[in-house]
C-alpha positions as CSV (number, residue, x, y, z in Angstrom):
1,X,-21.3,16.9,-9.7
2,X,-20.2,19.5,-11.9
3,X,-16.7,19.7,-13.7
4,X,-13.8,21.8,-12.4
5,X,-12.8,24.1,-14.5
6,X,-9.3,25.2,-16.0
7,X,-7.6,21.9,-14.1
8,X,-8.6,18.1,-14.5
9,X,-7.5,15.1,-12.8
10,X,-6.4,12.9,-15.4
11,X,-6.1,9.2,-13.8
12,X,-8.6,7.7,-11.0
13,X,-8.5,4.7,-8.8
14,X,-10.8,2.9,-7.4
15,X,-9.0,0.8,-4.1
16,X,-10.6,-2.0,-2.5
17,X,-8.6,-1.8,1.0
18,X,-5.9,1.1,1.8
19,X,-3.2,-0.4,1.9
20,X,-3.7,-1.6,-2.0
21,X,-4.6,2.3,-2.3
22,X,-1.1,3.1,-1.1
23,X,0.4,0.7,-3.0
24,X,-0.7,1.8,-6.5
25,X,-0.3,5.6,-5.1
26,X,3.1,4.7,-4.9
27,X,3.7,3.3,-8.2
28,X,2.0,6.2,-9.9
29,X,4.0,8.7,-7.7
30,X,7.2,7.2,-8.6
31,X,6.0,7.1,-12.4
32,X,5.8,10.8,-11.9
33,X,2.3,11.4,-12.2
34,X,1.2,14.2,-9.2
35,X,-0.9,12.1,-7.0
36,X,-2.9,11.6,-3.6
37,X,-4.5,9.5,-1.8
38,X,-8.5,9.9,-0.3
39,X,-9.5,8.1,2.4
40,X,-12.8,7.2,1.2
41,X,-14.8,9.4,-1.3
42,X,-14.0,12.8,-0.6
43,X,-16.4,15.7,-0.2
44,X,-14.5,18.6,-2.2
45,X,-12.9,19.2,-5.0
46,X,-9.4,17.7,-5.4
47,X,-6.5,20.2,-4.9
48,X,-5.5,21.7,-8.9
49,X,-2.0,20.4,-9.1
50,X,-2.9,16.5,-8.7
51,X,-2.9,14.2,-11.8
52,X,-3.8,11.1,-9.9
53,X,-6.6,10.0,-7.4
54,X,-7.0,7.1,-5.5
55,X,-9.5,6.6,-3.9
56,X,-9.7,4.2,-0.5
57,X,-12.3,2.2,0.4
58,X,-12.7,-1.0,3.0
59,X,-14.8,-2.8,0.1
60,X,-13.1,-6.3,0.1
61,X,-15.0,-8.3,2.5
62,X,-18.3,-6.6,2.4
63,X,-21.5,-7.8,1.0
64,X,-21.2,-7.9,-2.4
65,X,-24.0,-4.8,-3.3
66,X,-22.3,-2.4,-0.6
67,X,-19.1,-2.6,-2.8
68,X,-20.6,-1.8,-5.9
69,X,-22.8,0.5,-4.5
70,X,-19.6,2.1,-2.8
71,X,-17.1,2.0,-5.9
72,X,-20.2,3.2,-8.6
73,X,-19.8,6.3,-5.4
74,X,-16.4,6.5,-5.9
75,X,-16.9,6.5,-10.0
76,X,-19.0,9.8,-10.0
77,X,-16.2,11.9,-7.7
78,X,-13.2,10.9,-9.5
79,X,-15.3,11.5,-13.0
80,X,-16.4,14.8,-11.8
81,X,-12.7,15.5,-11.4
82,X,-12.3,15.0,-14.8
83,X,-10.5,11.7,-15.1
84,X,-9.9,10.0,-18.3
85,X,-8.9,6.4,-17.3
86,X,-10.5,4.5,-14.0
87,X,-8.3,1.7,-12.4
88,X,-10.1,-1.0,-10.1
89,X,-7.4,-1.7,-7.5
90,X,-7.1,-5.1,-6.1
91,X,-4.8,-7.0,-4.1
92,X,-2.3,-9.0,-6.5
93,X,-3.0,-12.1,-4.6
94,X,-6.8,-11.7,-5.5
95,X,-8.2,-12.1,-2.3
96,X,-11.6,-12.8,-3.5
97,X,-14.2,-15.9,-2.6
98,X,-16.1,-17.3,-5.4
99,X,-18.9,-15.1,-3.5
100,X,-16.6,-11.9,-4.0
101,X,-17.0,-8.6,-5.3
102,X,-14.2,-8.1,-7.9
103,X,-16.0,-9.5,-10.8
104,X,-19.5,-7.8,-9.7
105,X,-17.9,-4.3,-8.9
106,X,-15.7,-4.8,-12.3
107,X,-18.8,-5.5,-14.2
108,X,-21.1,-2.9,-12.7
109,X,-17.9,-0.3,-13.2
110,X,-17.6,-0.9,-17.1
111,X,-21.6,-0.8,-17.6
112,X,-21.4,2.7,-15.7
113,X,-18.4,3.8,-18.4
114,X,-20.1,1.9,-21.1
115,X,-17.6,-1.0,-22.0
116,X,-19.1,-4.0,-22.9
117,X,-15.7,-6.3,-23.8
118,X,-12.2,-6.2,-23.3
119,X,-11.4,-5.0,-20.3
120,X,-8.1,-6.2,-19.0
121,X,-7.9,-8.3,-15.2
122,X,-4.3,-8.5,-14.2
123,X,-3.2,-8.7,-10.3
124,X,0.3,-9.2,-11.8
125,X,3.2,-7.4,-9.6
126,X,6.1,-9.3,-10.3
127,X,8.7,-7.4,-8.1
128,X,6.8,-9.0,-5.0
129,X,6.6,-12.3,-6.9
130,X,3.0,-12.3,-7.7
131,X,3.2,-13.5,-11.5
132,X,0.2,-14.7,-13.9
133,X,1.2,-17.2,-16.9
134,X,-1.7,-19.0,-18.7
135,X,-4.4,-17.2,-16.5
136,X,-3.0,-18.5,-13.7
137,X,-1.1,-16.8,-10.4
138,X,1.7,-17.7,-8.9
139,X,3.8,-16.5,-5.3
140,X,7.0,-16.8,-6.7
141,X,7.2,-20.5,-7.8
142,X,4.1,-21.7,-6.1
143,X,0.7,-21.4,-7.3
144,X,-1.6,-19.2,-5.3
145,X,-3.6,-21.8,-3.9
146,X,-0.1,-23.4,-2.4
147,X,1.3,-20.3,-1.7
148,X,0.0,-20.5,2.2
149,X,-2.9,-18.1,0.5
150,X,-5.0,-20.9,0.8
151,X,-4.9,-20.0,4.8
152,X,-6.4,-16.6,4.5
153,X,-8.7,-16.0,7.3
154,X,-11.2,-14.1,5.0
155,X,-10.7,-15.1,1.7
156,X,-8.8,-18.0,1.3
157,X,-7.8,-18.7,-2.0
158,X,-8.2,-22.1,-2.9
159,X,-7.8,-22.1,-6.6
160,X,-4.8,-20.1,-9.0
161,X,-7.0,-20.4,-12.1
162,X,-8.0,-16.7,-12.5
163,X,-10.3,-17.2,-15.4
164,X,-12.2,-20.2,-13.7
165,X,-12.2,-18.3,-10.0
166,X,-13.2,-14.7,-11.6
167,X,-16.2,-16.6,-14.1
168,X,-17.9,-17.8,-10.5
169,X,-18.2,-14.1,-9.7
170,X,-19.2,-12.6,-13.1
171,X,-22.6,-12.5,-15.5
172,X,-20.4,-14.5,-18.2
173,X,-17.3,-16.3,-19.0
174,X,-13.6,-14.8,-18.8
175,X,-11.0,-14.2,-21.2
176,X,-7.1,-14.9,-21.7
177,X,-4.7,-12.7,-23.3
178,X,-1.5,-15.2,-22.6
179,X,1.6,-14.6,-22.5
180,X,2.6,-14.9,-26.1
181,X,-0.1,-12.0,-26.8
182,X,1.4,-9.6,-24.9
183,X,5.1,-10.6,-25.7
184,X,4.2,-9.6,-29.8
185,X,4.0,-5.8,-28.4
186,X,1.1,-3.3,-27.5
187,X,-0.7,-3.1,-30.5
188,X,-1.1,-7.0,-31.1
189,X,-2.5,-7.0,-27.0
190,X,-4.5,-3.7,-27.9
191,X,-5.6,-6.0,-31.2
192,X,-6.4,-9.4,-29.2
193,X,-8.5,-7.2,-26.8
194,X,-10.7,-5.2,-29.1
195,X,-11.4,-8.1,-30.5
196,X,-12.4,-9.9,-27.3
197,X,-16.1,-11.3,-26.6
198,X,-16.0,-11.1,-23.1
199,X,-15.7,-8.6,-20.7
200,X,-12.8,-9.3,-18.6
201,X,-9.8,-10.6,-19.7
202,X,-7.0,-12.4,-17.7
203,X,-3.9,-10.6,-18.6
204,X,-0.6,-12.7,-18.3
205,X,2.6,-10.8,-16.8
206,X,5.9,-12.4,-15.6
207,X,8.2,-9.5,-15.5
208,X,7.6,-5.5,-15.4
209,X,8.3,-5.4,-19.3
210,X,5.1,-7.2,-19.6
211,X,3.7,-4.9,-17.2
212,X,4.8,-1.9,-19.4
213,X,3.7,-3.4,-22.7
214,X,0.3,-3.8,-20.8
215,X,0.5,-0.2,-20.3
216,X,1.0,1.3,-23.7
217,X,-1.9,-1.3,-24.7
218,X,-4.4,0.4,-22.5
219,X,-3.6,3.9,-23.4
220,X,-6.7,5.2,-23.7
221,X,-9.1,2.6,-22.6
222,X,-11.7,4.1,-20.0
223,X,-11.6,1.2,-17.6
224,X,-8.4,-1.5,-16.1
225,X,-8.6,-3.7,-13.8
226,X,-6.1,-5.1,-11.4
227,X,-3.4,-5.1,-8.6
228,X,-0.8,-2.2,-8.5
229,X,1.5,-3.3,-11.4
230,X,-0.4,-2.9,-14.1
231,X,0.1,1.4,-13.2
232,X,3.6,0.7,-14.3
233,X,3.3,2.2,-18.0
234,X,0.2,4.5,-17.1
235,X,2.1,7.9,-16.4
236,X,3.6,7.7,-19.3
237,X,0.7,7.7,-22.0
238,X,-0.5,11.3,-20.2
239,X,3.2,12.4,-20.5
240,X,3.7,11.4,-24.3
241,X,-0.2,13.1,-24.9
242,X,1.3,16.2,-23.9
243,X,-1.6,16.0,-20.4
244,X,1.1,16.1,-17.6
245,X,4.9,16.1,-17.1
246,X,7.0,14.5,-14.7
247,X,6.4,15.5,-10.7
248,X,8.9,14.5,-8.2
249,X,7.5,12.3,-5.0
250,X,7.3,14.8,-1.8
251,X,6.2,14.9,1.6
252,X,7.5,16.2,4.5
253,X,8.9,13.7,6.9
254,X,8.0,13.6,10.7
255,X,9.8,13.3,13.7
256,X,8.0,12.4,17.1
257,X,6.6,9.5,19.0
258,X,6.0,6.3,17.5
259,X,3.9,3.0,17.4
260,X,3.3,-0.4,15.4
261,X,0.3,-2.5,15.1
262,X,-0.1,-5.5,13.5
263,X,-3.0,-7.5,12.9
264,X,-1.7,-9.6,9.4
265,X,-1.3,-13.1,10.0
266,X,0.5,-13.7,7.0
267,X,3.9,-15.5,7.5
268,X,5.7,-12.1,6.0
269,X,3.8,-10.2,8.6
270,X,4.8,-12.9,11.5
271,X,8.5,-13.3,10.5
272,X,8.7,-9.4,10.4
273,X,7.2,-9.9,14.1
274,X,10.1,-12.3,15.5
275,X,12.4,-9.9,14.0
276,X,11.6,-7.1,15.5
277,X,10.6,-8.6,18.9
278,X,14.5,-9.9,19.5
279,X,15.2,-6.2,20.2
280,X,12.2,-4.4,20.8
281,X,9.4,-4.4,23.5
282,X,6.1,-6.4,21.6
283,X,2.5,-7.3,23.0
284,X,1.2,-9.9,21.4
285,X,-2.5,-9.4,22.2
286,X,-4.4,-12.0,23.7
287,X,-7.8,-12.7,20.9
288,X,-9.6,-14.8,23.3
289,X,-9.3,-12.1,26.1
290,X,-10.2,-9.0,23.4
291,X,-13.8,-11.1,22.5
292,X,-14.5,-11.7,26.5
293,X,-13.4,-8.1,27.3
294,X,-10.7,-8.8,29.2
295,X,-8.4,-7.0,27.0
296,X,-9.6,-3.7,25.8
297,X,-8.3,-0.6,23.4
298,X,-7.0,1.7,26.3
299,X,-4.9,-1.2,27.7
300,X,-3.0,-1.8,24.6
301,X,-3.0,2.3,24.1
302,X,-1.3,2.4,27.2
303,X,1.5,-0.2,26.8
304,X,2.3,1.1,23.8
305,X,2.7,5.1,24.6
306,X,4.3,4.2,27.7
307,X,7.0,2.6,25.4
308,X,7.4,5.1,22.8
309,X,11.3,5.7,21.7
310,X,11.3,1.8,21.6
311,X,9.4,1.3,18.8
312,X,6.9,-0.5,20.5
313,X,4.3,-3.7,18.3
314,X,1.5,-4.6,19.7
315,X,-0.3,-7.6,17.6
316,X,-2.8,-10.1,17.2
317,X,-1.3,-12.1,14.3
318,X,-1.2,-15.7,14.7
319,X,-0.8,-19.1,12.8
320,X,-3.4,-20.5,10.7
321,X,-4.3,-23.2,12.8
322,X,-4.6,-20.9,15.5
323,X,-6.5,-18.2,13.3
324,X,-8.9,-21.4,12.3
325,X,-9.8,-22.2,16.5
326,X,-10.6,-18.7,17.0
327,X,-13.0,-18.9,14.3
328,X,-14.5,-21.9,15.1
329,X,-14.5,-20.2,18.7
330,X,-16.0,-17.0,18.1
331,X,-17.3,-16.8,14.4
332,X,-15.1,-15.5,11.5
333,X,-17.2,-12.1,10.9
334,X,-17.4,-11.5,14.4
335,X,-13.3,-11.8,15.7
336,X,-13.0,-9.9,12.1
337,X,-15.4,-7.2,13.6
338,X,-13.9,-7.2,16.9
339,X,-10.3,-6.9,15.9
340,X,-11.0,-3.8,13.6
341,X,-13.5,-2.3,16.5
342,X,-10.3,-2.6,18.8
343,X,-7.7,-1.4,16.1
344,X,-9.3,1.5,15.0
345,X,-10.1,2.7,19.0
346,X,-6.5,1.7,19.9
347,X,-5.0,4.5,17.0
348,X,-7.7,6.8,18.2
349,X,-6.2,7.2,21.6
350,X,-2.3,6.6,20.1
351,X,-2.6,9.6,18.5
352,X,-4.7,11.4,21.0
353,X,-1.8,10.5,23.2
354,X,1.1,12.2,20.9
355,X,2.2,9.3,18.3
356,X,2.9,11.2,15.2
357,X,4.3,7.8,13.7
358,X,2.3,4.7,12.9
359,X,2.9,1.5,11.0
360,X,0.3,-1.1,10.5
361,X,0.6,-4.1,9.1
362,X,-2.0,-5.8,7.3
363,X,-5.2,-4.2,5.0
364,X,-8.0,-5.2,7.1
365,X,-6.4,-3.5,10.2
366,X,-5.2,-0.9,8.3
367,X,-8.7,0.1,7.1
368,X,-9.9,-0.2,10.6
369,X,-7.4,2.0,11.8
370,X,-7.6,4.8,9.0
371,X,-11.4,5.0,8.8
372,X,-11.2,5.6,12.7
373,X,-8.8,8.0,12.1
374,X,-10.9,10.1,9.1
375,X,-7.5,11.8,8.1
376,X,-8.9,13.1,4.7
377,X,-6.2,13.0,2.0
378,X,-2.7,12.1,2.1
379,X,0.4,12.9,0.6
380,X,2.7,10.1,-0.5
381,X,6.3,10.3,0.1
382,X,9.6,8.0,0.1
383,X,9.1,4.1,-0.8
384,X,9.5,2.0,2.2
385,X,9.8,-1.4,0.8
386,X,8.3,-1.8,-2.5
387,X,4.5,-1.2,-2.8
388,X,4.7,0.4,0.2
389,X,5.3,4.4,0.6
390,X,5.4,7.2,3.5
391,X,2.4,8.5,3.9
392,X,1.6,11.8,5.5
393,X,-1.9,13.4,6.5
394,X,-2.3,17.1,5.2
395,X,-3.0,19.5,7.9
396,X,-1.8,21.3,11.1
397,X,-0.7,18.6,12.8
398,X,0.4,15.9,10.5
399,X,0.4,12.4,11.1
400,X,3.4,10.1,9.2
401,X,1.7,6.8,7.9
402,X,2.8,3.4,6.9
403,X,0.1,1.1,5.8
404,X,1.8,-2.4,4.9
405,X,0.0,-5.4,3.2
406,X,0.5,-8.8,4.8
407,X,2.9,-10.3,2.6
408,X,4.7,-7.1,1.6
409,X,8.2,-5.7,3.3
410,X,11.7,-6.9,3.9
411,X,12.6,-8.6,7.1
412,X,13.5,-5.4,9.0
413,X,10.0,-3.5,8.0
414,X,9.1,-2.0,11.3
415,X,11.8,-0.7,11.9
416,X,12.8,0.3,8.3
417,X,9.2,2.2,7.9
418,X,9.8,4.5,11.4
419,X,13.3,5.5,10.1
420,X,11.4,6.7,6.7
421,X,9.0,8.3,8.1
422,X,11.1,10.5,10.7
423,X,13.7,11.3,8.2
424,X,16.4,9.6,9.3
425,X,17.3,7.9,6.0
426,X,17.6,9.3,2.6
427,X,14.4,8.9,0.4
């Protein structure tokens, strides 16, 4: 790929699930750093007037050389656009098994930029209370592995040390720059990591000062890794070089038909389901029935248009024990498999049938559903609930997006995320 000339994109992200990519799209965006967000690795030239690129993929779960293979992909476009700094987006619970591919895609990213030590690992992002202290993460005042984390259907995470956890994943050991490190200011972090004989180093972070401390440490450094917070100081290292100035967030907001789908089965995700279902029509969708064919993609297609101007769920979530028999049931990969087969078929037809409004809850089903959906690039808009912005497909006949993590959103999300996108509450 060959350089564009006269206009270069300054900052690239690497995201292993979409809805991570929207969250760090939004925290750039609000930093005021120009930005959009691909949908996998894109085929053209990004558009001149964006500073920012992330890049989605559905990398997470998948074999371990498909990832790296996948973000080394991902690497070459957003270098080719000309970007300075790469960020390796993860979820800020981890979300990795000791057999996962965030230490082997971090590794293989820094030999591709040539960084041998130091390079920072922080899934800090403290305003959703997902803290690290002494290499270790914490969900709000529990530890990740007793933070109901422990449940996850596809990468339960059993352990909060990040340094012992990441080192079962990597060529060698893991570093820690603790707290006390990063509290003496930029330079002594930027100090304690130059100096650093490993190649990734647990960052700690308790509050967004940290985060912004880790910021102006990094300035400069080809390669970050880690969940959306640690984009908190980036945009402004390119606005003090003189490389960009300050863009407000825009998008155009979208009036028309809407739907919800929900395949999380995190408790956020299932309180946010009991919420809405006291006043709303909800299908909860029968798992058992989707594996024997029973229940299929045009039957919850239908349900759901036939209800539109009722802001209308349709989910699969479920309880861990009952997430656990399925599995036991049916096989993990293949009710994983199924679930996205039927997700991404069921927003095929919503929006073949008029939705112009979809939220979806949950990153695995939302990667299902945007990959079936091949929108290209999208524009970010108003925050919803923090980490999680409007989206809006560029084209003739846009498409208003809201792609929510498990754990993320307030109570009243569903409702909350149609009223953003249709514009019927300020921005």
């Amino acid at each position: 790929m060959a350089f564009k000339r006269g206009f270069l994109m300054l900052l690239g992200v690497i995201a292993d699930d979409f809805t991570g990519a929207s969250d760090i799209g939004n925290t750039l965006a609000k930093g005021g750093l120009a930005t959009a967000q691909f949908l996998g690795i894109p085929q053209s030239d990004a558009p001149p007037e964006i500073a920012a690129g992330v890049i989605a993929l559905k990398s997470r779960s998948i074999p371990v050389s498909d990832a790296v293979a996948q973000s080394l992909a991902a690497l070459e476009w957003l270098r080719a656009q000309g970007c300075r700094q790469i960020v390796f987006k993860y979820c800020s619970t981890f979300d990795s098994t000791p057999e996962g591919n965030i230490g082997p895609v971090g590794e293989a990213l820094a030999d591709a930029l040539g960084v041998t030590t130091g390079v920072i690992a922080c899934p800090a992002f403290p305003t959703v209370g997902r803290t690290v202290y002494q290499g270790h993460l914490f969900v709000h005042d529990r530890l990740l592995h007793e933070s109901g984390l422990e449940n996850h259907p596809l990468n339960p995470m059993t352990d909060a040390d990040l340094r012992r956890w990441l080192a079962r994943q990597t060529r060698g050991p893991v570093g820690l720059a603790a707290a006390d490190t990063v509290r003496a200011g930029p330079e002594a972090l930027r100090a304690a990591l130059e100096g650093a004989q490993e190649m990734l180093v647990i960052v700690d972070a308790v509050s967004d000062d940290d985060l912004l401390t880790i910021g102006k440490a990094v300035a400069g450094a080809p390669l970050l890794t880690g969940g959306s917070g640690i984009a908190l100081g980036l945009p402004a290292n390119f606005f003090e070089a003189g490389l960009a100035t300050p863009t407000p967030v825009s998008a155009p907001r979208i009036d028309g038909p809407e739907a919800i789908i929900a395949g999380s089965c995190s408790g956020a995700t299932r309180a946010q389901i009991d919420l809405h279902a006291a006043s709303h029509p909800v299908l909860p969708i029968d798992v058992n029935g989707v594996m024997n064919g029973s229940i299929t993609a045009p039957d919850i297609a239908e349900w759901l248009l036939a209800r539109t101007g009722q802001a209308p769920l349709a989910y699969s979530s479920g309880t861990p024990e009952q997430v656990r028999a399925l599995q036991e049931t049916h096989g993990r990969e293949r009710v994983s498999e199924t679930l996205d087969t039927l997700f991404g078929a069921v927003a095929q037809r919503l929006l073949a049938g008029g939705i112009q409004r979809l939220v979806v809850a949950g990153g695995e089903t939302s990667g299902a559903v945007v990959s079936a959906l091949d929108l290209g690039a999208l524009t970010l808009g108003a925050e919803i609930d923090p980490g999680v912005p409007a989206l809006v497909s560029v084209g003739a006949e846009p498409v208003a997006l809201a792609l929510k993590s498990g754990n993320f959103g307030a109570p009243d999300f569903f409702t909350k995320a149609l009223d953003v996108l249709g514009g019927s509450r300020n921005g």
